[in-house]
C-alpha positions as CSV (number, residue, x, y, z in Angstrom):
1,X,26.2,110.5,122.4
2,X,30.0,109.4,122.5
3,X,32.5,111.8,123.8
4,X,35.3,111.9,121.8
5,X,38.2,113.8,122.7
6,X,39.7,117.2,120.7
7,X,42.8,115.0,119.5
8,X,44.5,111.6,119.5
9,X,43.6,108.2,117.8
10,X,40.9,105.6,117.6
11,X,41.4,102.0,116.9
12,X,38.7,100.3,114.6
13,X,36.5,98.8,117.5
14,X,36.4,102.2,119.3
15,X,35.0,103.4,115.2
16,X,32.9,100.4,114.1
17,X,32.0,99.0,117.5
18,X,32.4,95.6,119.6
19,X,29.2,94.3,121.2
20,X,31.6,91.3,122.1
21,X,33.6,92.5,124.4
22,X,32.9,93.5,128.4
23,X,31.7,96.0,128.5
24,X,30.7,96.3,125.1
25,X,32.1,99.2,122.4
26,X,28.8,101.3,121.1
27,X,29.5,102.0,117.2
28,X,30.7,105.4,116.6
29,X,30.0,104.3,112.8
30,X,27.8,101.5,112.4
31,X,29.3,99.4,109.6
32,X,30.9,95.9,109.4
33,X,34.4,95.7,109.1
34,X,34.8,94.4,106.2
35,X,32.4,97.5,105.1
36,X,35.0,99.7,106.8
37,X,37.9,98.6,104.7
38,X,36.2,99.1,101.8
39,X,35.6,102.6,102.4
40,X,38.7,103.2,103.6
41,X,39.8,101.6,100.1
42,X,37.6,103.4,98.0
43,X,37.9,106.9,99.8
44,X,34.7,107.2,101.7
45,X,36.2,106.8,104.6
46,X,39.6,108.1,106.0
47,X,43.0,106.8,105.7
48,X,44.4,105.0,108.8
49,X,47.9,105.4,110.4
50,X,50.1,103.2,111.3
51,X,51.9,102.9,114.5
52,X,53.3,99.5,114.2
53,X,53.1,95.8,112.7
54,X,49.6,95.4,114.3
55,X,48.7,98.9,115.2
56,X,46.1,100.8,112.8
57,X,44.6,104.1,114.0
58,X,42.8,106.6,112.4
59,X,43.3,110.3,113.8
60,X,39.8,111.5,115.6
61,X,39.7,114.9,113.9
62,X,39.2,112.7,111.1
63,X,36.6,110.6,112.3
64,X,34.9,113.6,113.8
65,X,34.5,115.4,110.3
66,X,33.5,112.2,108.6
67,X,30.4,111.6,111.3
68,X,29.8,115.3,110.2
69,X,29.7,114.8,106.6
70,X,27.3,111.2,107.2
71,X,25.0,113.1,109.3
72,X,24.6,115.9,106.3
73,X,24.5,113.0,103.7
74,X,21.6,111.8,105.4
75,X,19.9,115.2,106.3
76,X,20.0,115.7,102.4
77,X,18.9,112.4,101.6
């Protein structure tokens, strides 16, 4: 299980994953990108920030209630 701190920010590849990079990112939420943004567009998922040009976060009190409400989805599923 990841450990994810009480506050601060999470860029995509720390969310979605990066088996690409040394050492690899394991997937917090396993999802494509382009599945990300789509959620993110449609409201599934949570809104990012924006800390500069090329800087996109996403708060982790955010990400932590929305693994929360995937793992209920499921247990109800």
């Amino acid at each position: 299980m990841h450990s994810l701190p009480e506050t601060g920010y999470l860029r995509l590849p720390q969310i979605i994953g990066n088996s690409k990079s040394n050492p690899p990112i394991p997937a917090l939420i396993p999802v494509s990108k382009s599945t990300w943004w789509a959620g993110v567009k449609s409201g599934r998922f949570p809104a990012p920030i924006k800390l500069g040009p090329r800087i996109t976060v996403w708060r982790v009190e955010d990400i932590r209630e929305l693994i929360i409400r995937l793992a209920l989805d499921a247990a109800a599923a």
